[in-house]
N, C-alpha and C positions, 0 to 999 in steps of 0.2 A: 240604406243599411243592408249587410248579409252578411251572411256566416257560411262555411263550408260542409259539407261532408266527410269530403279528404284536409288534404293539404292544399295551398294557393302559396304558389311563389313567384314574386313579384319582383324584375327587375327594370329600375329608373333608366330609359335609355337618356331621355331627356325631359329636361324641367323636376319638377317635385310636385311630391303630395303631402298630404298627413293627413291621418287618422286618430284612431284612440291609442295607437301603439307608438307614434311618434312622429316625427318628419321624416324626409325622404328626398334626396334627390340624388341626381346623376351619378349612376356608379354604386348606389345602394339596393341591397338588396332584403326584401322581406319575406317571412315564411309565418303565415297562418294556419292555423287547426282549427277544427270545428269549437271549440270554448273560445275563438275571438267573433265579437260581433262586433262589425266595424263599417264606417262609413268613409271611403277615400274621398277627396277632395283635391284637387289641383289647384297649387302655389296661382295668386292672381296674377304674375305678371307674367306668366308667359304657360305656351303648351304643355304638356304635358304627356308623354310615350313612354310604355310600358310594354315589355315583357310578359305574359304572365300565362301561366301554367299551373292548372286542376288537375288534380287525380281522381275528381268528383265534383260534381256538379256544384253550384253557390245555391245557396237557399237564400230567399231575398225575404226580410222581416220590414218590418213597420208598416204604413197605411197601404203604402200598393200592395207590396207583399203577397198576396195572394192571387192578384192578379196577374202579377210579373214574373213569378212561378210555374203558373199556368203555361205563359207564351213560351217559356225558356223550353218547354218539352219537346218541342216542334224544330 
C-alpha cells in the first residue's frame, strides 16, 4: 500500500493491474494524488509493464511502511 505527495501517473504498457480505483490494462492510463491510498496488483495471467511517473516521492503505509520509506531515501 502507498500514497503520494505529488501526483503518480501511470501508463499500462502491457498486461493490467487494479487497485482501489479500478482496473487497468493496455493502453490505460491512471493519475493519482495524495488522498488515494492504494495497493496496485498485477492481472494473474500475465506481466505486467508500467509507465509511471512522480512529481514526489510515494509514501509507503501499512506493516512495512516504515521500513520501506526509510530505504526509498537512498
Amino acid at each position: 500500500h502507498h500514497t503520494h505527495e505529488g501526483r503518480e501517473l501511470t501508463l499500462v504498457l502491457w498486461g493490467g493491474y487494479k487497485d482501489e480505483t479500478g482496473h487497468f490494462v493496455r493502453g490505460d492510463m491512471s493519475v493519482a494524488d495524495a488522498s488515494v491510498h492504494h495497493r496496485p496488483v498485477a492481472d494473474p495471467d500475465e506481466d505486467c509493464i508500467c509507465l509511471i511517473v512522480l512529481e514526489a516521492s510515494c509514501r509507503f503505509t501499512g506493516v512495512l511502511g516504515l521500513f520501506l520509506n526509510g530505504l526509498s531515501r537512498f
